[in-house]
C-alpha positions in Angstrom: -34.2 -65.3 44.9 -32.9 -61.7 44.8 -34.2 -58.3 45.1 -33.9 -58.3 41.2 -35.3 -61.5 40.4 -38.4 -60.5 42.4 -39.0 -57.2 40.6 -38.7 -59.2 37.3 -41.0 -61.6 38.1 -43.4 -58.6 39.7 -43.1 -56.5 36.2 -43.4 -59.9 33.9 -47.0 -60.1 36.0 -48.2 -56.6 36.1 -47.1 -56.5 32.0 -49.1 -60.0 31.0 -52.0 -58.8 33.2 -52.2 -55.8 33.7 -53.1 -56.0 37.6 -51.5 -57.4 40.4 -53.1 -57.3 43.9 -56.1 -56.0 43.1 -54.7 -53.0 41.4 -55.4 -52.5 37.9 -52.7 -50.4 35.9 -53.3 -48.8 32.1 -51.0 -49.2 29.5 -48.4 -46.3 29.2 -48.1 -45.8 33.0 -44.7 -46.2 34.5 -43.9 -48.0 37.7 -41.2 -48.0 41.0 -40.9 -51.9 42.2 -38.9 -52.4 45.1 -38.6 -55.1 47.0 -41.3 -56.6 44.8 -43.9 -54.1 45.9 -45.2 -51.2 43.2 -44.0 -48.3 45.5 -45.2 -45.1 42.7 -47.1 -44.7 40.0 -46.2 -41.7 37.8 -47.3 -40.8 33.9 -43.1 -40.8 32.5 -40.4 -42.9 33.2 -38.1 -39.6 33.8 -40.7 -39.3 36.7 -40.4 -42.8 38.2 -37.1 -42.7 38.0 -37.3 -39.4 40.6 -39.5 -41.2 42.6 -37.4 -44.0 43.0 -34.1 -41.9 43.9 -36.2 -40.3 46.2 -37.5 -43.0 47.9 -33.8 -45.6 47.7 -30.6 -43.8 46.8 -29.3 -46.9 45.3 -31.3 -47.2 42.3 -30.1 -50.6 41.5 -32.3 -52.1 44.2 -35.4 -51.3 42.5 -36.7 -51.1 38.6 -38.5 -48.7 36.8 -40.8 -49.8 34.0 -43.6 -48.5 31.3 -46.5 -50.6 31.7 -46.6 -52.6 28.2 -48.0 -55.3 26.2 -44.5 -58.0 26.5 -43.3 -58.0 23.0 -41.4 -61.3 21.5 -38.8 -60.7 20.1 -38.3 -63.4 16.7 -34.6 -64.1 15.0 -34.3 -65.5 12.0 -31.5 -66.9 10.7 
């Protein structure tokens, strides 16, 4: 599985739960996975996006996301 697959799998958990090991999160924060670990916790996605630069220069290894209810998304044809 990649590095990717793992942060989705970690965000898809912490977003239908809203905890993950022990750690509860509120809606509206925004998160830093990386290597499927929450590595910062900050109150914007501007600001987690910092965080994660600063902590891995390639910002394609890890994924930044708003803490959310998972919304379903209908067509209709």
């Amino acid at each position: 599985m990649s590095e990717q697959e793992i942060n989705q799998q970690l965000a898809d958990t912490i977003c239908s739960r809203f905890e993950w090991n022990g750690k509860q999160f509120k809606e509206g924060e925004c998160l830093v996975l990386l290597n499927g670990e929450v590595v910062s916790i900050t109150d914007s996605l501007s600001d987690a996006l910092k965080a994660l630069r600063a902590i891995e220069p390639n910002v394609a290894k890890g994924m930044v996301l708003e803490v959310a209810e998972p919304v379903i998304d209908v067509i209709r044809r």
